[in-house]
C-alpha positions as CSV (number, residue, x, y, z in Angstrom):
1,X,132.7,89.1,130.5
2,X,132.5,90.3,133.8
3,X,130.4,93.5,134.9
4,X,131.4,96.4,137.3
5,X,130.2,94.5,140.4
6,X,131.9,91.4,139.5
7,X,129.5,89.0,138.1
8,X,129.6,87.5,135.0
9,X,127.2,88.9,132.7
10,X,125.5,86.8,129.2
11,X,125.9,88.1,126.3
12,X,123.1,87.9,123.8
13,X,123.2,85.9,120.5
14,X,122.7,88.3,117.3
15,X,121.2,86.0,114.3
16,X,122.8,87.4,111.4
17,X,122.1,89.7,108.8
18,X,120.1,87.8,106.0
19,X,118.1,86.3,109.1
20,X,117.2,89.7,110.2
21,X,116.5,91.2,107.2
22,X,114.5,88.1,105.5
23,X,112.1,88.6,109.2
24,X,111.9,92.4,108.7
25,X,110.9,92.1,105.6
26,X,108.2,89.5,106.0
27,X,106.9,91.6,108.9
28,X,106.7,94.4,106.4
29,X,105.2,92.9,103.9
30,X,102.8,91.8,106.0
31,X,101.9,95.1,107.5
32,X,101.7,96.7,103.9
33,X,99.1,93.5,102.8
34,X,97.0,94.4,105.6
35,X,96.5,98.0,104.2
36,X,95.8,97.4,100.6
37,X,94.0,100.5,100.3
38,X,97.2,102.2,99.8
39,X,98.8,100.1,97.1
40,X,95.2,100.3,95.3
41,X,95.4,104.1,96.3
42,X,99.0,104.9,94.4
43,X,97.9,103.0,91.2
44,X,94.8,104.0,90.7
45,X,95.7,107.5,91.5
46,X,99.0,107.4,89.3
47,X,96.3,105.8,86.5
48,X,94.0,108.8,86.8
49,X,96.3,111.5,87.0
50,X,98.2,109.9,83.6
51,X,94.8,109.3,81.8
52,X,93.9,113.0,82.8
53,X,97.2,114.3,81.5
54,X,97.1,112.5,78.6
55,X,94.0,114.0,77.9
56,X,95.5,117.4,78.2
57,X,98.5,117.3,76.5
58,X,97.7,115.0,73.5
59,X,97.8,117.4,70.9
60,X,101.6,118.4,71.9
61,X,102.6,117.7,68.7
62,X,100.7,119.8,66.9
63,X,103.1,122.6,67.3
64,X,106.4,121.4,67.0
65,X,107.8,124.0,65.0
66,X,107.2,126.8,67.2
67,X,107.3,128.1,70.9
68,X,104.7,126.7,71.8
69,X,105.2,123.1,71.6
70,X,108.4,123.6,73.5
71,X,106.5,125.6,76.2
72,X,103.5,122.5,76.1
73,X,106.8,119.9,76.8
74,X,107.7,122.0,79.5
75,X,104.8,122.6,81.0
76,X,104.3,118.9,80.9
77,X,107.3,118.2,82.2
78,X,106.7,120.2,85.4
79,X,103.6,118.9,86.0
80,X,104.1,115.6,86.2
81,X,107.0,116.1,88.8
82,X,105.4,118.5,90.8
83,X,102.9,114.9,91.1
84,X,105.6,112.6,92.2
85,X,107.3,115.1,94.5
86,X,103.9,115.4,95.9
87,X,103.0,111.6,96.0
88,X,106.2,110.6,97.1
89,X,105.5,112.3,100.8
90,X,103.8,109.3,101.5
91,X,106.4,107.7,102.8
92,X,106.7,110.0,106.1
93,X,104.1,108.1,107.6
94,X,106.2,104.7,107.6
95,X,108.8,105.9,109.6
96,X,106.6,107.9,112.2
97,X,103.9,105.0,112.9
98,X,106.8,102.8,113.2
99,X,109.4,104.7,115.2
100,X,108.0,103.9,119.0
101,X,108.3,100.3,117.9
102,X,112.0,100.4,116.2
103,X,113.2,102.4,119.4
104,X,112.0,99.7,121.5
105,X,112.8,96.6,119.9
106,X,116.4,98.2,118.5
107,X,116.9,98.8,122.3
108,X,116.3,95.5,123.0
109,X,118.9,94.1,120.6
110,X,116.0,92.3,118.4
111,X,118.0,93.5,115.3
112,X,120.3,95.9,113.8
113,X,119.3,99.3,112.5
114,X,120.8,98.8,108.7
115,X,118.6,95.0,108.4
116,X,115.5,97.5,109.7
117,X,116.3,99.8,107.6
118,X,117.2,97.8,104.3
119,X,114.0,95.7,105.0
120,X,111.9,98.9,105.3
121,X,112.8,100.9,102.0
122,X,112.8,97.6,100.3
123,X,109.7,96.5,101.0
124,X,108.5,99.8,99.9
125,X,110.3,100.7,96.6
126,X,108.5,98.1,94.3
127,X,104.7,98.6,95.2
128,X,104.7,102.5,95.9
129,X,108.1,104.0,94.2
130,X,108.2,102.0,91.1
131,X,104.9,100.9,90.1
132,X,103.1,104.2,89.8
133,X,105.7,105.3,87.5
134,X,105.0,102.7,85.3
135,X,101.6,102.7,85.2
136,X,101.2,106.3,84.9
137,X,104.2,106.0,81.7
138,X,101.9,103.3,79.9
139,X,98.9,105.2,80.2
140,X,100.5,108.7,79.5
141,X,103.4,108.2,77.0
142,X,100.9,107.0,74.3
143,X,98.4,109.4,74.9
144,X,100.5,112.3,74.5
145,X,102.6,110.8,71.2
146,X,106.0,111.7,73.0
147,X,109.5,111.1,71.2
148,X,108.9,107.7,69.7
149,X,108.3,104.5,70.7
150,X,111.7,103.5,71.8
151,X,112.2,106.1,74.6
152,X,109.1,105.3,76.9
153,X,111.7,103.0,78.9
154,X,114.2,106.3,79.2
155,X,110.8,108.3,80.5
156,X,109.6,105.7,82.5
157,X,113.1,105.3,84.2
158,X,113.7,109.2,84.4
159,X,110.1,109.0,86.3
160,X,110.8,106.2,88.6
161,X,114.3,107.8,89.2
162,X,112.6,110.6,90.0
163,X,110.0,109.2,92.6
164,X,112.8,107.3,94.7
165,X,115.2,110.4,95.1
166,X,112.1,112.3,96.2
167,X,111.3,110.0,98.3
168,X,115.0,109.5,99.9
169,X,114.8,113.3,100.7
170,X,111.5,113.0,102.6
């Protein structure tokens, strides 16, 4: 196509979609192997904080009949999402270290914003939005004796629901 002054002006070549995604993600991968502090950081954190609330609430079924075991589930209950809606602000930081470089290279044309994107929360929803769920559910759920044995995978999906809306809102 031609420009205002006349000349002809190149067009750049886009790779497509699964190209730029399948780099993205590589790249951040990559960056999130070179800081495994963080991954050890959420699991061993989620571990803790499940083997400490386990500790606290395992009697929660000594007082089913009453108030009180009601108001022990509760409390429970609020506790541990008050920890996720806490944990999950960790993933602020991704997008503010990386911003500068996504306005550049999104400026040059290097990619599209949705393979960025895509790339980005994928790359971080299995080692910091699902796996502390699940390791804080099969250290907690037995410790505390909830509902049975067949509804850990309803409370271990409520939680890792849970962790990934909180996280989509930050």
């Amino acid at each position: 196509s031609q420009g205002r002054d006349g000349k002809v002006e190149r067009q750049k070549a886009k790779a497509p979609f699964t190209t730029q995604f399948r780099l993205l993600a590589i790249r951040a991968l990559r960056t999130a192997l070179r800081n495994p502090m963080a991954l050890t950081l959420h699991v061993m954190a989620a571990a803790a904080m499940a083997t400490c609330v386990g500790i606290a609430f395992s009697d929660i079924n000594q007082y089913n009949d009453g108030t009180a075991g009601i108001q022990d589930r509760l409390g429970l209950c609020f506790f541990i999402l008050i920890y996720f809606s806490l944990m999950s602000l960790s993933s602020l930081p991704i997008w503010r270290d990386e911003q500068h470089i996504f306005i550049h290279e999104r400026a040059a044309g290097a990619y599209d914003t949705l393979a960025y994107f895509t790339a980005s929360v994928l790359c971080d929803l299995i080692p910091y939005r699902i796996l502390p769920p699940a390791v804080f559910t099969a250290i907690s759920y037995p410790l505390i004796g909830l509902a049975g044995d067949g509804r850990w995978v309803v409370f271990a999906l409520t939680l890792t629901l849970y962790n990934l809306l909180n996280s989509a809102l930050c």
